[in-house]
C-alpha positions in Angstrom: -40.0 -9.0 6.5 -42.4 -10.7 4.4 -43.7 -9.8 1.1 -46.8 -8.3 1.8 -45.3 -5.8 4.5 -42.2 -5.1 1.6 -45.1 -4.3 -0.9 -46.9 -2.2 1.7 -43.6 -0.1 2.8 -42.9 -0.2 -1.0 -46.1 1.3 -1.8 -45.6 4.1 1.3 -42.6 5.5 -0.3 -44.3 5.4 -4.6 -47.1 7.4 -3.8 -45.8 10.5 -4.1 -44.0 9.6 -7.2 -47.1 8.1 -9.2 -48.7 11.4 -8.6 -46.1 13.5 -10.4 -46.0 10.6 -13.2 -48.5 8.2 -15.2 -47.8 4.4 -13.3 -44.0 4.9 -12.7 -42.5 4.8 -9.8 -38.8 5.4 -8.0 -36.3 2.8 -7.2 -33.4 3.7 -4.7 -30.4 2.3 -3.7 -28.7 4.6 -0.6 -24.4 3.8 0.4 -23.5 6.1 3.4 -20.5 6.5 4.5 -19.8 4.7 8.1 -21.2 6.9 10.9 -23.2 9.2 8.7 -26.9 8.8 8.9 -29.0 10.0 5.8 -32.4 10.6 5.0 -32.0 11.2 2.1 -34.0 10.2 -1.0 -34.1 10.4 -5.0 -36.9 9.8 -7.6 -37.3 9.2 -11.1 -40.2 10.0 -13.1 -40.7 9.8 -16.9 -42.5 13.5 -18.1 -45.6 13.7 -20.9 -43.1 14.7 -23.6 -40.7 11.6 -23.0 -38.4 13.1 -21.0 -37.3 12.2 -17.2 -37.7 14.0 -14.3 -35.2 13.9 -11.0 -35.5 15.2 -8.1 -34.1 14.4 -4.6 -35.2 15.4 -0.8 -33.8 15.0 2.9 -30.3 16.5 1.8 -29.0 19.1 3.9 -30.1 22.5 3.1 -27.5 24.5 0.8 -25.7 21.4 -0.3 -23.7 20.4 -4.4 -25.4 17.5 -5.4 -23.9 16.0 -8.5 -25.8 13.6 -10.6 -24.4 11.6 -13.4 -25.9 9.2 -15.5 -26.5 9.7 -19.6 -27.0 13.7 -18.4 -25.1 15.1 -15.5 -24.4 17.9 -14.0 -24.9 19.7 -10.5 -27.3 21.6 -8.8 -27.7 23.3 -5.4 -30.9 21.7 -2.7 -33.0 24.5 -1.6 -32.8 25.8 2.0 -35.2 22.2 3.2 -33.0 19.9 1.4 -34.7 19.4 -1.9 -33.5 19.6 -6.2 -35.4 19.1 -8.9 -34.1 18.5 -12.5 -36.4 18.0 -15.4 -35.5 17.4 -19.5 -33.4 15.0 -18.7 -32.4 11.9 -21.4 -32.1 9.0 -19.2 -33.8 6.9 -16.8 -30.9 5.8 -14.2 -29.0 8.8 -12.2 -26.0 8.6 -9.8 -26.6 11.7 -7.1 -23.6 12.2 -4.9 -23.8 15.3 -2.3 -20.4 17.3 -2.8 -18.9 15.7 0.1 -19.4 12.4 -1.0 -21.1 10.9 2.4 -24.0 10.0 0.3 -24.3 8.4 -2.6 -27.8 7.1 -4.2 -28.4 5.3 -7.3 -32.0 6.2 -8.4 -34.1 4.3 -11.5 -37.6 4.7 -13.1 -39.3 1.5 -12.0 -42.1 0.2 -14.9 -45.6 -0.7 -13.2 
C-alpha cells in the first residue's frame, strides 16, 4: 500500500477522534488471539483541562475491559460494545477484554 492510500485509510479512522479533541488523534496497535477476529478499537484524546480521554468501541456487549497504563482500572462496554473513561493522567493505555482474546495498545498521536 502506498503512502497516499495509508494517509487516506489513516485519515478514515482520525476523524472521529479530531472531533472529540483539538488536532489529536488515536494510534492503535490490535494482538488477537489465533482464530478470534476483532473489531475492536481504542482512542486517545487529550481533554481542555489537560487531562486524557479513553474510550474503546466494537467490544462485545457486556464485556470487563481492563486498561492499564499510568491509571488503570476496569470498566464494563455498554450493551453495543462501547466504554468511555475520562480524567485520566496519561496518554498510552493497555485495554485487554477480561478474556484476554484482545489486547490493544492505544496512544494520543500529536498532529
Amino acid at each position: 500500500m502506498n503512502r497516499t492510500r495509508r494517509l487516506a485509510a489513516l485519515t478514515f479512522l482520525v476523524a472521529p477522534a479530531l472531533a472529540v479533541g483539538p488536532a489529536v488523534a488515536a494510534h492503535a496497535s490490535i494482538t488477537t488471539a489465533p482464530g478470534a477476529a476483532s473489531r475492536a478499537t481504542c482512542n486517545v484524546g487529550r481533554e481542555s483541562n489537560g487531562k486524557y480521554h479513553l474510550w474503546g468501541v466494537g467490544f462485545p456487549g457486556g464485556t470487563k475491559v481492563t486498561y492499564s497504563g499510568s491509571s488503570s482500572g476496569t470498566v464494563s462496554t455498554d450493551h453495543s460494545g462501547r466504554f468511555d473513561i475520562g480524567g485520566l493522567s496519561g496518554s498510552k493505555f493497555v485495554v485487554k477484554t477480561d478474556d484476554e482474546k484482545t489486547t490493544l495498545t492505544c496512544a494520543v498521536v500529536h498532529h
